[in-house]
N, C-alpha and C positions, 0 to 999 in steps of 0.2 A: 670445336678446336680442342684438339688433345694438347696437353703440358708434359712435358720431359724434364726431370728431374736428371741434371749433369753431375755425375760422379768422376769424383778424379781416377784417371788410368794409371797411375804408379804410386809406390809407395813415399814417394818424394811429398804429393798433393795429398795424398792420408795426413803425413805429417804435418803440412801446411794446415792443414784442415781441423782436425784434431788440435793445432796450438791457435787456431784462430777461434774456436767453443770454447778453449782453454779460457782464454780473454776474456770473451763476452760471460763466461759464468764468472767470472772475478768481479764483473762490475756490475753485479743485475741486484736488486737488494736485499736478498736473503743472505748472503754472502758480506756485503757489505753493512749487515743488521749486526751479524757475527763481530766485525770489525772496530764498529763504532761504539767506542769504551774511552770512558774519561784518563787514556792513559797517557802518556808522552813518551817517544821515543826518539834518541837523541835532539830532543828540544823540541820536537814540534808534535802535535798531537796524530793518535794510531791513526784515524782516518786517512790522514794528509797525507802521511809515507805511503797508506795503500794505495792512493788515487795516485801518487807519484808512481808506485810500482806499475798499475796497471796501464797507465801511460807509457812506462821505459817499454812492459811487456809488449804493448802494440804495435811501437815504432818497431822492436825484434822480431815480431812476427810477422811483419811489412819487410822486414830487412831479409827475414829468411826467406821468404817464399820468394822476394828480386831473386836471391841468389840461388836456389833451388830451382826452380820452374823460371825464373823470366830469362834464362839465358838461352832458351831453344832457338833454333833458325826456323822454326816453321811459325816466324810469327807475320 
C-alpha cells in the first residue's frame, strides 16, 4: 500500500499551513525553554501570557483557514 502525502493547491492552504507549524513550533519545548523566565508581565508570569498567546494564536488560525478554505461549494 503506497501513502500520499496531500499538499494544499493554492496559496490560500500554504498560508493556512504555514500559520498552522507557525503554532505548533510556539508550543513544542525548546521554544517554550526560551520563555520560561522568573519574569511577570502585566501581573502574571511570562509563561502564562505565552500559553495564552498560543492559545488566542490557534483558535486564529482555526478561524482563518474557516474563512479561507472552508467557504468552497465543493465540499
Amino acid at each position: 500500500m503506497r501513502s500520499t502525502f496531500v499538499r494544499p493547491s493554492s496559496w490560500k492552504g500554504w498560508l493556512v499551513l504555514v500559520a498552522f507549524i507557525s503554532v505548533i513550533v510556539a508550543g513544542i519545548w525548546p521554544v517554550i525553554g526560551w520563555v520560561n523566565q522568573a519574569v511577570l508581565v502585566l501581573g502574571l508570569p511570562k509563561l502564562l501570557v505565552w500559553s495564552y498567546l498560543v492559545l488566542l494564536c490557534c483558535s486564529l488560525v482555526m478561524w482563518l483557514g474557516n474563512v479561507l478554505i472552508g467557504a468552497g461549494n465543493d465540499d
